[in-house]
N, C-alpha and C positions, 0 to 999 in steps of 0.2 A: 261508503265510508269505511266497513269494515277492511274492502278490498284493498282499500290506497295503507290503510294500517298495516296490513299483512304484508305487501309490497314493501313498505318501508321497512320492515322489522326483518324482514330476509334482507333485503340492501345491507342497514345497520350490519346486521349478523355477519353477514358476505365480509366486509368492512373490516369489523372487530377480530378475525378469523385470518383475512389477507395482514392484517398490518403486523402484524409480527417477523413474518418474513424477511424482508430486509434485516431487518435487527439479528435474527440469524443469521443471514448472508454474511453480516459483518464480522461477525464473532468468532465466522472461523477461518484459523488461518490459512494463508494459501503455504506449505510449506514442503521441503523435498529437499534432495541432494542437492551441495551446496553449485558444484560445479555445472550438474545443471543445471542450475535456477540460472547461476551468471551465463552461461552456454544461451538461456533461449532469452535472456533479456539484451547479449550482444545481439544472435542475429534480430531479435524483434525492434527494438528500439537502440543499438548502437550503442547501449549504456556498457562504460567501461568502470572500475573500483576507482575511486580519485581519495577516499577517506577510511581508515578502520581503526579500531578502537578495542581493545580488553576490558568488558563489566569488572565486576568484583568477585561476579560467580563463576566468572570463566569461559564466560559467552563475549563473542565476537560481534561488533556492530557493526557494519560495511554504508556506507555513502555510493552509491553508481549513480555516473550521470551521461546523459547523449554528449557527444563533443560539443556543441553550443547550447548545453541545457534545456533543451526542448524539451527532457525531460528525464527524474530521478527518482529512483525507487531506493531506502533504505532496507537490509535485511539485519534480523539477529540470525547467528548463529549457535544453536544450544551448544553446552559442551559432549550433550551427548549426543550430537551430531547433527541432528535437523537443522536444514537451514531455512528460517520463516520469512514471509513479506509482512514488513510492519507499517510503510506506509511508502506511496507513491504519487507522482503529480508533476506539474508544469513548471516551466520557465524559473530552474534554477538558477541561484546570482551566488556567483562566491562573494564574501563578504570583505577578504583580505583586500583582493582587486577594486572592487571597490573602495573600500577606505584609504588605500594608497591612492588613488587619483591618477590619472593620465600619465602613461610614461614618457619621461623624458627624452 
């Protein structure tokens, strides 16, 4: 009995010890010159800027997407130059194209 105790309470432990990770993984950003982030996200995934935008602080927010949206990565741009991934993912929809309906 003591054994399968002691088993368990390393497991747990192992457990309690691993799960944090990810949670770091996420927190930090992937971030770098702006030209070449856009540089390895054309050749890797084809994503060209289709959107950008000026915060209030003077950072840059850019929209890239593959030509049929397979898929889009958004970046900030600090103004003091880093440029960050803030999030990315699958099967972009413009939303204008769609709410206009089928062209005529």
């Amino acid at each position: 009995m003591k054994r399968i105790r002691c088993t368990f309470g390393i497991a747990f432990a192992a457990v309690l010890f691993l799960l944090p990770l990810p949670l770091i993984a996420e927190a930090s950003p992937v971030c770098g010159d702006r030209q070449k982030v856009i540089d390895s996200l054309s050749a890797k995934y084809s994503e060209e800027p289709v959107a950008i935008g000026v915060t209030s602080n003077g950072g840059v927010i850019e929209v890239l997407k593959s030509p049929q949206g397979e898929s889009w990565t958004i970046l900030f741009t600090y103004p003091s130059g880093p440029t960050c991934l803030v999030a990315s993912g699958e099967a972009w929809q413009d939303l204008e194209d769609k709410l206009k309906g089928p062209a005529a």
